[in-house]
N, C-alpha and C positions, 0 to 999 in steps of 0.2 A: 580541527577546531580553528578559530578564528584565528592571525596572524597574531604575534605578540611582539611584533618590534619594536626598534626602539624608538621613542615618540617623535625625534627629529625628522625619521622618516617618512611622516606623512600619511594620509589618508589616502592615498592614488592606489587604486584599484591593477592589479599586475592582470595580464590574459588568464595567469593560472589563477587568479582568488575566480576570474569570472567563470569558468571552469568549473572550478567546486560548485560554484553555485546552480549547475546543472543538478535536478534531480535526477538520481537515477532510479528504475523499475521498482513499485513497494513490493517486497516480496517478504513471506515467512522465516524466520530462522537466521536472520542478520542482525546485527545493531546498526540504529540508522541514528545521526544526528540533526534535528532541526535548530537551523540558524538562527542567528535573530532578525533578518529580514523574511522570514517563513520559510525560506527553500527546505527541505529536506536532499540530506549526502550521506553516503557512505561514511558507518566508522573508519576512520583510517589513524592506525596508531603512528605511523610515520609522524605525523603531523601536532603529533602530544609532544614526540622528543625534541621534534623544531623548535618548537613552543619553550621547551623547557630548556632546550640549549642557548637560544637566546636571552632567556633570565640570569643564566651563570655568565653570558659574556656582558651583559648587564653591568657586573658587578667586579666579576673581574680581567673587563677586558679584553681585546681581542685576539691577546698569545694564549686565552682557554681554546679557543678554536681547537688548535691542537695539540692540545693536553689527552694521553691516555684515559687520564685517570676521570676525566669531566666526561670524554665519551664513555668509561665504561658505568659512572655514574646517574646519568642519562639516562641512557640504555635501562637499567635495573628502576629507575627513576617511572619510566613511559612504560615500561611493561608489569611494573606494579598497577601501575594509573587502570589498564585494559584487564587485567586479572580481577583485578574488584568489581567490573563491570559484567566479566562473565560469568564470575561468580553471581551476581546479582543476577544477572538474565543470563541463566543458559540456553535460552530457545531463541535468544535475539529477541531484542525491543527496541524502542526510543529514546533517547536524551534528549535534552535541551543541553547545548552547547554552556550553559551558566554551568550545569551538572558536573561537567569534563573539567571546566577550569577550576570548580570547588574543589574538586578532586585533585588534581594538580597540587593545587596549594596544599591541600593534608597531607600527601606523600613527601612534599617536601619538606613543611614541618618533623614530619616524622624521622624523616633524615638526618637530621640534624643541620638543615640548610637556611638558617631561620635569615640570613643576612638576602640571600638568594629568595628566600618567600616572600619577602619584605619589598624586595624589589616587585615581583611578581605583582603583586597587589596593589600595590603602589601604579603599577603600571595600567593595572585594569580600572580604577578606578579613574584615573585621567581619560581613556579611553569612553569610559563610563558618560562623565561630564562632556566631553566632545560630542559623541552622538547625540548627549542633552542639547546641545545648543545649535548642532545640523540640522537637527532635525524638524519637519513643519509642522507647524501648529495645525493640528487638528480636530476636530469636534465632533466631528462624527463621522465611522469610515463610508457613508453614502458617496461621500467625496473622491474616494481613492479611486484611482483610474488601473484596472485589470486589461495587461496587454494580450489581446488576443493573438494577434500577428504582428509580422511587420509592420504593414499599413494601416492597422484597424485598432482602434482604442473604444470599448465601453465602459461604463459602467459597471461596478461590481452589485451581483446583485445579491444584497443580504439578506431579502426579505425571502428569496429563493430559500436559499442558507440556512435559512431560521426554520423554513418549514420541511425542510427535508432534516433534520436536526429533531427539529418537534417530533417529525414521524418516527424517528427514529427510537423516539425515548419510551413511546408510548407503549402503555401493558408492562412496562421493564421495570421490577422495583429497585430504587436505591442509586435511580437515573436522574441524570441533572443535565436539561437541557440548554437550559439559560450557562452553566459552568463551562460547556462546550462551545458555545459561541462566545463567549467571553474571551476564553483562554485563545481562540484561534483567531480571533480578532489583535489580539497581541503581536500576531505576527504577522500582518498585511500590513503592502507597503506600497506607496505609490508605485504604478508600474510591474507590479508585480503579476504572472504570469497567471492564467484562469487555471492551467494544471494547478501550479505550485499552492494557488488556494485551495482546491477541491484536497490537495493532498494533504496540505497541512489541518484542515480538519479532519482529516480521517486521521492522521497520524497523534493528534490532540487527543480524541477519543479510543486511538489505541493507550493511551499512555494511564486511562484510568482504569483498563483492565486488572489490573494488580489492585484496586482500591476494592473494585467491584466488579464480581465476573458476567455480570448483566449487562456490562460496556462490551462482551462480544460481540456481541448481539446486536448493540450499539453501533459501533463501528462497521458489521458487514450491513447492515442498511443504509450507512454513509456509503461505502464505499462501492455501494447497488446503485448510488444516484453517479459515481463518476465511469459505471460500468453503463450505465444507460445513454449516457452523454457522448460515451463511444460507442456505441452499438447505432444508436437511434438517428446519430447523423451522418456515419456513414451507410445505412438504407437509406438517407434523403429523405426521411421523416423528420423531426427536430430535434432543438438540441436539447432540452429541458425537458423534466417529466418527472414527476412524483410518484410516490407509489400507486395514489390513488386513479393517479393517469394511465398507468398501468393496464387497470382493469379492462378499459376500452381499447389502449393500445396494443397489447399483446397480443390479439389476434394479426392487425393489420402488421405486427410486426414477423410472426409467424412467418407471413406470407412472403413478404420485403425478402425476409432471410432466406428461404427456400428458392426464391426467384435468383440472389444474386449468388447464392452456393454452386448452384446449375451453371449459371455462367459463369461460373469461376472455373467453373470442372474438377469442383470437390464434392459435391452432392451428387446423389444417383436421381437422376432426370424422373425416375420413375416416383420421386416422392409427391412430385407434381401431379399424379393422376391421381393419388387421391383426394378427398373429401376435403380441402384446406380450413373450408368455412365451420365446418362441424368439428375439425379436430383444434384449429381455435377458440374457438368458445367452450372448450374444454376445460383449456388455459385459467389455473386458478394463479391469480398475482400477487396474492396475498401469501404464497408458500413460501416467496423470498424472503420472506423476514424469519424463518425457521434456522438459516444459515447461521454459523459462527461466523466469525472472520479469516481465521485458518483456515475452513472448509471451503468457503466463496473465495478466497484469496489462492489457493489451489486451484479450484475450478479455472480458475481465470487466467491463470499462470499456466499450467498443463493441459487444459481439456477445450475449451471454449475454439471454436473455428475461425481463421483470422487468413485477413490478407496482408501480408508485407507488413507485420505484426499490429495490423488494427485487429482486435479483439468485433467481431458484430453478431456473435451470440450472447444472448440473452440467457439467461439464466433455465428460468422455464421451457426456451424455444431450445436448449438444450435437452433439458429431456423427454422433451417430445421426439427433437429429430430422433433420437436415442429408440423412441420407443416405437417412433414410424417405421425404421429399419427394422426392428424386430417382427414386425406384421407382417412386414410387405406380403410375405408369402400366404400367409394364412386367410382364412374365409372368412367374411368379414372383417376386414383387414381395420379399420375404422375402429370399432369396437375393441378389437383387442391390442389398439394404438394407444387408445383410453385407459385401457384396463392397464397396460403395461405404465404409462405416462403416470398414473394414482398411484400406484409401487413405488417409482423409483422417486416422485417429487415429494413424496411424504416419508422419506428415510426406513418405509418398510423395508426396502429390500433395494439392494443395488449393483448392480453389473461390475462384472469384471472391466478392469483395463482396458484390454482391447475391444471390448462393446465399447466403452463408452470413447474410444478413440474414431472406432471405425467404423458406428451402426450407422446406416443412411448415406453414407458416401459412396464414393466408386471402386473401391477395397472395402469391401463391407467383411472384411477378415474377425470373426467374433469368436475364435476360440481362443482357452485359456486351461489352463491347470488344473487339476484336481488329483482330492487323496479321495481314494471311499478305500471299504471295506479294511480298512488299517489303524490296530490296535492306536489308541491315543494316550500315547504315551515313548518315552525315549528307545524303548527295546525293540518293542513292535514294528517302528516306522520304517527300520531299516533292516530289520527282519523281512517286511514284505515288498521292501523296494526289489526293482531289477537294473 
């Protein structure tokens, strides 16, 4: 969470705040904190006790430093604060960093540390008013300048935002898209980084899953647009695309992808002899919106083909490659790439592990496990194992 010193010290930015403010990988099954300059970081409980060991030296000075009794109140203090949150979210979600210091303050209340809450408060609220008066006047974020690189500043583009947002909501009841741009609009900030925006919308839109479970849905079509934005520019295709761009794109993307897999010398060269053009326009682009966000957010973390961890498979071109591998052998190989590709992208049916790691590469290794003929149930299975 955000520093809580003491106000004499100033607003200067230390290497380590700038640090935090790196995002790290969104991944399933963690708590993440969005700042209020939009970045999203790591929960880190460390960083609650800082926080709250600085409120007690606050108040009483700086021989609490080392006092037992302050560190081992602390301690119980910061590990209450992260209990209540995983109690809340046992599968890992999002805060807003306001969330952490609400939180903060109840535990301390609770304590009986009302001189030390007071302080706390006290102190946020100064805080508060300062960023009021740093901060630029703004009217409309058209203005805010999203740092692409070092050398390169655009434009942030909302109207993009708004419509990969729009598509996102669409068909989904009890979706609010206008809610979504609003809330992640809150958290752009001059300068601020073209990841940490794509991210902090997805992450805004994860946050209303617990409201409404139709925001999964929600989110893994955000977060299709920041998988496409890496996929599509490193084929040297571009960098933008909507779903509906999709439709046209996928094929020529198909192709991008199988061309540069081969030279990578992770795809089996022979995918190249078939039919590219006919098993593209296979390609329904429309299936991506069938994903959760757990489900695409796996994909993408485990399975997806990457260079020097650029992710530049594609969703779809995933289980195509998946299903080319599967054919290669067979007669009519075309055909039954389709046939196998309709299976796996429409959640009929889905391959083991090591297919979907290894179909179409150059270790095309696709065996995997199985029970047959063995009672279903506790007695049986190890009655019939060897």
């Amino acid at each position: 969470m955000e520093s809580t010193t003491q106000p004499q010290e100033g607003t200067e930015k230390t290497a380590q705040q700038t640090q935090e403010a790196t995002k790290p990988a969104i991944a399933p099954g963690q708590m993440r904190v969005i700042k209020r300059n939009g970045s999203v970081v790591s929960y880190d409980p460390e960083k609650i006790a800082i926080a709250i060991t600085k409120a007690f030296l606050a108040v009483e000075g700086g021989a609490a430093a080392a006092s037992t009794r302050i560190h081992n109140e602390v301690n119980e203090l910061a590990n209450a604060v992260t209990n209540t949150f995983n109690r809340r979210m046992p599968s890992g979600g999002t805060l807003h960093i306001e969330e952490i210091q609400d939180q903060v303050e109840l535990e301390l209340m609770r304590s009986g540390e009302q001189k030390v809450a007071r302080a706390y408060v006290l102190y946020r609220e100064e805080r508060k008013k300062l960023r009021q008066q740093e901060a630029p006047q703004q009217g409309q974020n058209e203005g805010i300048n999203i740092k692409i690189d070092a050398e390169d500043e655009d434009g942030l583009d909302i109207k993009h935002l708004e419509v990969v947002v729009t598509e996102a909501c669409e068909g989904l009841e009890g979706t609010d898209a206008k809610q979504i741009i609003d809330e992640a609009n809150k958290n752009l900030y001059d300068g601020v980084t073209e990841e940490d925006a794509r991210t902090s919308l997805v992450m805004t839109s994860r946050t209303l899953v617990e409201q409404e479970p139709n925001y999964t849905y929600v989110t893994a079509r955000i977060l299709l647009d920041n998988i496409r934005t890496e996929a599509l520019t490193y084929l040297g295709m571009q960098k933008k695309a909507t779903l509906r761009d999709m439709e046209t794109l996928y094929p020529l993307a198909l192709k991008s992808f199988l061309e540069r897999g081969v030279e990578n010398e992770i795809l089996n060269p022979e995918l190249l002899e078939m039919d590219i053009e006919k098993l593209g326009s296979a390609i329904d682009s429309h299936k991506d919106t069938n994903f959760t966000y757990l489900g695409l957010q796996t994909l993408y973390d485990r399975y997806f083909i990457h260079d020097t961890d650029v992710r530049y498979e594609l969703p779809q071109v995933f289980f195509m490659r998946v299903s080319m591998g599967l054919a290669l052998r067979e007669e009519q190989r075309e055909e039954r790439a389709i046939e196998f590709y309709n299976l796996l992208s429409s959640f009929d049916y889905m391959s083991s592990t090591p297919t979907l790691f290894n179909s179409g590469t150059q270790h095309s290794q696709l065996s995997s496990c199985y029970l047959t003929t063995v009672p279903d149930d506790l007695h049986g299975i190890p009655d019939h194992s060897t």
